[in-house]
C-alpha positions as CSV (number, residue, x, y, z in Angstrom):
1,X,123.8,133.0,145.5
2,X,124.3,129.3,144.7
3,X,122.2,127.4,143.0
4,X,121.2,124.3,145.0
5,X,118.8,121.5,145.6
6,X,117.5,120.8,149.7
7,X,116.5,117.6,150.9
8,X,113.2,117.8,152.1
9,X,112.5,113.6,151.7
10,X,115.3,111.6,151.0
11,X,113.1,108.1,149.7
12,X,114.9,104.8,150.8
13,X,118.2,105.0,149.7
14,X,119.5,108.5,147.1
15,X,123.1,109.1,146.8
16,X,125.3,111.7,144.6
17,X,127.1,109.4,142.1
18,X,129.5,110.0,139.1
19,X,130.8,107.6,137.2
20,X,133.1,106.1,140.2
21,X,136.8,106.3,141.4
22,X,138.7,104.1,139.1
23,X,142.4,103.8,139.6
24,X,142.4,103.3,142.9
25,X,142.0,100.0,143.3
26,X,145.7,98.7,143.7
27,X,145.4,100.9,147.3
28,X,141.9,99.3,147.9
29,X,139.8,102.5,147.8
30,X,136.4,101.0,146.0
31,X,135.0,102.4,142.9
32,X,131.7,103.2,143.3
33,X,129.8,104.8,141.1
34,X,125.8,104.2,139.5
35,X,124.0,100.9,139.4
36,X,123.2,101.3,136.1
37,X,125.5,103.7,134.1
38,X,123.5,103.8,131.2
39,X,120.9,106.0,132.6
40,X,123.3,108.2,134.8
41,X,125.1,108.9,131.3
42,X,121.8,109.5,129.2
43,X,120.9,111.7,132.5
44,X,123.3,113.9,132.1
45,X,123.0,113.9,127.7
46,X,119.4,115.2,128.4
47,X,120.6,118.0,130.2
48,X,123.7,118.6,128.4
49,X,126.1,117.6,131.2
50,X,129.2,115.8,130.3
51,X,128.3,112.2,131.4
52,X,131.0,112.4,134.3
53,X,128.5,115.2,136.4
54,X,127.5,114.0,139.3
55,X,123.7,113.2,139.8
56,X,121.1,111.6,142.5
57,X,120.7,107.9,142.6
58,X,117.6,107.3,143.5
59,X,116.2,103.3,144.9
60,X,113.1,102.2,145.1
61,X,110.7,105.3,147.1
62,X,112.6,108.3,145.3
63,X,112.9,111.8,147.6
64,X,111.3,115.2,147.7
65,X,113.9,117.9,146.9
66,X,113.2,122.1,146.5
67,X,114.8,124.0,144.5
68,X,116.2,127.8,145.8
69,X,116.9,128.7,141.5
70,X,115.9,127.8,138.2
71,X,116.9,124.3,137.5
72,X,117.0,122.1,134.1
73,X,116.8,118.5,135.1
74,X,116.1,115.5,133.8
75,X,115.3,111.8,135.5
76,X,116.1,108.4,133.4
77,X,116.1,104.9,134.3
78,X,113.7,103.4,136.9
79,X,109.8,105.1,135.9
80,X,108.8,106.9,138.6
81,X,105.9,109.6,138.9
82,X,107.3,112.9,138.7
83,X,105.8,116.3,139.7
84,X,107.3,119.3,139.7
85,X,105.2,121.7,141.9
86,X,102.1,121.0,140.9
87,X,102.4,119.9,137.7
88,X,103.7,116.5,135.7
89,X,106.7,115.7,134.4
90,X,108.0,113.6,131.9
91,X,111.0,110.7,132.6
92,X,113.7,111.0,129.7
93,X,112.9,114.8,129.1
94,X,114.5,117.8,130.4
95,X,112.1,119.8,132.5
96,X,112.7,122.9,134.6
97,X,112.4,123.2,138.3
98,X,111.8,127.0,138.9
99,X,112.8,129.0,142.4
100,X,111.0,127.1,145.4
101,X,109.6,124.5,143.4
102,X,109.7,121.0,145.1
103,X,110.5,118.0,142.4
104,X,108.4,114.9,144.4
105,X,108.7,111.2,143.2
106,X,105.5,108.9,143.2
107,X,104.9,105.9,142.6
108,X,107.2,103.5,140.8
109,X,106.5,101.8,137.9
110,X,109.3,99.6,136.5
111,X,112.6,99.2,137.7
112,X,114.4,99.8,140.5
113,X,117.1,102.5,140.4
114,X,116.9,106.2,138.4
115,X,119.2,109.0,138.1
116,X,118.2,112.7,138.7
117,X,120.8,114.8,136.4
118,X,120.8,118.6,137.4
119,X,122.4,121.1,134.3
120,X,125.7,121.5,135.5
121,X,126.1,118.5,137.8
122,X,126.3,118.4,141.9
123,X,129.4,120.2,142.8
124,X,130.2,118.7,146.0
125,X,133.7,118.2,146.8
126,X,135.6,115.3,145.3
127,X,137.4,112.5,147.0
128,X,140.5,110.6,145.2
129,X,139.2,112.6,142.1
130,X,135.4,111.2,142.4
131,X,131.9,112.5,144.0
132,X,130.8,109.5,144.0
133,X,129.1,107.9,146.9
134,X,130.7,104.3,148.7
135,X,128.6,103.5,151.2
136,X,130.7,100.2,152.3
137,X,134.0,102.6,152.8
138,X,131.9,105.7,154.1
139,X,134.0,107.6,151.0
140,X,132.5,110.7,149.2
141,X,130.0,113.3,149.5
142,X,128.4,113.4,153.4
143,X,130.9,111.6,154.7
144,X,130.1,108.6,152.0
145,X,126.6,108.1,153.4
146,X,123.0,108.3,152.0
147,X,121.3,111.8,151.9
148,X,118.9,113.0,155.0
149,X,116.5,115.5,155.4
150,X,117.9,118.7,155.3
151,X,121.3,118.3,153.1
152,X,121.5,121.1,150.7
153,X,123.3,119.6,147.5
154,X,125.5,123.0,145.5
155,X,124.8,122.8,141.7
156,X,127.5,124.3,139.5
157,X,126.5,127.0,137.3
158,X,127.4,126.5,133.4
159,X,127.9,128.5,130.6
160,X,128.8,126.0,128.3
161,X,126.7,122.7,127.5
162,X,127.5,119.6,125.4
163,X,126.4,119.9,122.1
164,X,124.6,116.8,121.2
165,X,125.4,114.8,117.9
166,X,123.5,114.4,115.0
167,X,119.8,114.0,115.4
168,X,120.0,115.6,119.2
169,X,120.6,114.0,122.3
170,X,120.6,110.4,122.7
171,X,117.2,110.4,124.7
172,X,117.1,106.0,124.3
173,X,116.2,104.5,127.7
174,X,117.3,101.4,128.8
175,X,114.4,98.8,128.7
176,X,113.9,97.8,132.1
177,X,113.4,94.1,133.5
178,X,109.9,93.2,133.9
179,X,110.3,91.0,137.4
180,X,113.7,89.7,136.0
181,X,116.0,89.6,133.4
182,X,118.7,87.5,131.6
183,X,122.4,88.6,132.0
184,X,125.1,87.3,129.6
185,X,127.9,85.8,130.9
186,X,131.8,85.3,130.1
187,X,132.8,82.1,132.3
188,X,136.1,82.7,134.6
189,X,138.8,83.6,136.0
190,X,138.4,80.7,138.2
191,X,137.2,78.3,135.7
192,X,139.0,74.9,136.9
193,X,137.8,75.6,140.6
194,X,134.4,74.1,139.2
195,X,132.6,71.0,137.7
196,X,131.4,71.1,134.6
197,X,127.6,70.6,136.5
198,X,128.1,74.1,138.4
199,X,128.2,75.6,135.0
200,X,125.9,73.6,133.8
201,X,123.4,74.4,136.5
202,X,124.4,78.0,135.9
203,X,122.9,78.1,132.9
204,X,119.9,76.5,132.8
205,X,118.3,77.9,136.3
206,X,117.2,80.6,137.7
207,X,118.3,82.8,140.8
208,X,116.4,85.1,142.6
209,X,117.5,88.6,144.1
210,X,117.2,88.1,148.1
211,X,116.7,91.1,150.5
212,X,119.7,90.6,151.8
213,X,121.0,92.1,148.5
214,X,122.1,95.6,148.4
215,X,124.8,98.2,146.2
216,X,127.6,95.8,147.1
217,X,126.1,92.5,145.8
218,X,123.2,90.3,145.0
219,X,123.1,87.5,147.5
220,X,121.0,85.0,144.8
221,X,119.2,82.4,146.0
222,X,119.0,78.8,143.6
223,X,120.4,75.7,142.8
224,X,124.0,75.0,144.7
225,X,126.7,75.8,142.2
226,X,129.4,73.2,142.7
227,X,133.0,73.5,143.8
228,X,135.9,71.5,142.1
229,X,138.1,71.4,145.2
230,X,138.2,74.6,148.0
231,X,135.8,77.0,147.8
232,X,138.2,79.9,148.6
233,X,141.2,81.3,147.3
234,X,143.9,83.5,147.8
235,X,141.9,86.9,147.4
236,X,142.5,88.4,144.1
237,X,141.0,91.9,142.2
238,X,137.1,91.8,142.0
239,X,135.9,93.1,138.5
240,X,132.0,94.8,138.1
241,X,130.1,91.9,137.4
242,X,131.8,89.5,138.7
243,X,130.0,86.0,140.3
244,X,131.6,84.9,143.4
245,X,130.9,81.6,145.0
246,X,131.2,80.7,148.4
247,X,131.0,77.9,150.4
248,X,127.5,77.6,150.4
249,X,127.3,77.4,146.8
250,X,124.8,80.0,146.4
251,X,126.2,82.8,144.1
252,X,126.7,86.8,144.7
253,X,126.9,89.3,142.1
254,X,129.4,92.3,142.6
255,X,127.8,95.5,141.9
256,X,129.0,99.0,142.3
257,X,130.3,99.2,146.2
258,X,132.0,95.6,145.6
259,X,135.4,95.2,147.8
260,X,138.3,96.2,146.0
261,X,139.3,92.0,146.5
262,X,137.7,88.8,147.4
263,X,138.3,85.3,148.3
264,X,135.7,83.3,147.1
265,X,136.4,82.1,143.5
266,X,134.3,83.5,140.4
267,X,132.9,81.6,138.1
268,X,132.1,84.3,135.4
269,X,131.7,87.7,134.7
270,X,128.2,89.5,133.4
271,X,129.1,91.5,131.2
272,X,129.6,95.3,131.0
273,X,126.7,95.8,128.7
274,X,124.2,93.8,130.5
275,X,125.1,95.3,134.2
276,X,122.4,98.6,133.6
277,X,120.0,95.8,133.5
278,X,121.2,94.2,136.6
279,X,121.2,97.3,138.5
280,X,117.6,97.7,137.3
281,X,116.8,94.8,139.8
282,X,115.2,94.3,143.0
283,X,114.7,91.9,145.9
284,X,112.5,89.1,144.5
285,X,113.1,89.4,140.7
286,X,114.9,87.0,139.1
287,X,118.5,86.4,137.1
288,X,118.9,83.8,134.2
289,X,122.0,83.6,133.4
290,X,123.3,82.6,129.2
291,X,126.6,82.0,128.4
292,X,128.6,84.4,126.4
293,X,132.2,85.0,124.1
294,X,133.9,87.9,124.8
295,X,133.4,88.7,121.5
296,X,129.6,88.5,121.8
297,X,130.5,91.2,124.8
298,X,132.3,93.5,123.1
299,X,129.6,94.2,120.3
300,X,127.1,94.1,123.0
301,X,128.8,96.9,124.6
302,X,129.5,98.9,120.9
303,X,125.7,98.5,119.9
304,X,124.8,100.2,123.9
305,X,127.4,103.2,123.4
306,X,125.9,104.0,119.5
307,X,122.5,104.1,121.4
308,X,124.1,106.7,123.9
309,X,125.0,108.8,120.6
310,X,129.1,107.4,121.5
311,X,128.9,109.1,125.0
312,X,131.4,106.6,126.9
């Protein structure tokens, strides 16, 4: 029989995610992939996954799965209330879901977004060599949508497991935003598209996260960012991260289901350590934004894959 996990609740908004679907971009097939990576790769260290396994992104009100065979799981990133059957479990520890027994999330705590890794990862078919869910292109698992009541989600049976570095597994969680965080910042590509005030005002306000925000972007509401001449551009790639500015001169964040390209010009880039804490965000918490070297980013991202024991 097949060990597998049913939907019984699916909360607001779970997907399967791995680590996306890079190198497809030139074709404009979109990556993808987990809001914050950190905690989908520390996921999957808990349980001895390699960090490309595909696990459950959970936002917000998490689901109500039942397991039909032992399971070794592990959730990390946003703190939820966790029971399994009847009983408490911890975040950031492995724990075992035995034959029947429903895993429920309660109440959030902190954060926004956490990942649910399962020993052996989800084993749903890939697409363009990725299970991971884009919900803008309809592309992965369930047709690329959000799980529903019902969906029974194959776990692949293992026989053998990472072996953790010295010291264990990296079991390090991210610290999560308390109602907003500060994201560092590497100014470009389209510099000379703006006045020295838009990056001036950049850097010394503070956005806020609107509802109309979602796995594509942060539509940020603040002080108007202005435009050196047109605010468009011939449409050009669309890094993670990057801070588009339209017309209007309020600014969006790309996040994980971003469009592949964009014409609004960008007037920096968070950087790739900082964007767990992004996806840690919700509607109504707030972004400061500090300026940053690429060299400032670089270590930044070193000092976050030592904490992950050098796992990607």
């Amino acid at each position: 029989m097949t060990q597998s996990l049913t939907v019984i609740r699916p909360g607001m908004l779970t997907t399967v995610q791995d680590l996306g679907r890079w190198g497809f971009q030139a074709n404009g097939v979109p990556v993808a992939g987990p809001m914050d990576e950190y905690s989908h790769v520390l996921a999957n260290r808990i349980v001895g996954n390699l960090p490309t396994a595909a696990a459950l992104e959970v936002t917000l009100i998490g689901p109500e799965l039942q397991a039909n065979a032992e399971l070794t799981c592990a959730v990390a990133g946003a703190t939820f209330a966790l029971a399994a059957g009847d009983v408490a479990v911890p975040m950031h520890a492995v724990f075992t879901l035995r034959p029947g027994e429903r895993l429920r999330f309660g109440a959030r705590s902190a954060g926004a977004r956490a990942t649910l890794a399962v020993r052996g990862g989800i084993d749903v078919p890939p697409v363009f060599e990725s299970r991971a869910t884009s919900l803008i292109s309809s592309m992965g698992p369930f047709g690329g949508r959000a799980l529903k009541a019902g969906d029974v989600l194959p776990i692949a049976n293992v026989t053998t497991l990472v072996t953790p570095g010295p010291g264990g597994p990296a079991t390090v969680p991210l610290p999560l935003p308390t109602g907003g965080t500060r994201l560092r910042v590497v100014a470009g590509p389209q510099e000379r598209l703006f006045t020295p005030l838009a990056y001036k005002t950049l850097f010394e306000s503070r956005y806020l996260v609107t509802p109309s925000s979602n796995r594509m972007g942060y539509r940020l509401e603040g002080p108007r960012l202005e435009h050196a001449g047109r605010a468009d551009i011939l449409s050009d790639a669309t890094p993670l991260g990057s801070i588009q500015v339209p017309a209007s001169g309020q600014p969006i964040l790309l996040m994980a289901d971003r469009q592949t390209t964009g014409g609004y010009p960008k007037i920096g880039v968070v950087i790739t350590a900082d964007l767990p804490l992004a996806g840690q965000l919700a509607p109504g918490d707030w972004i400061e934004f500090a300026a940053c070297t690429r060299e400032v980013g670089v270590e930044a991202l070193k000092v976050r894959h030592r904490r992950l024991g050098g796992a990607r």
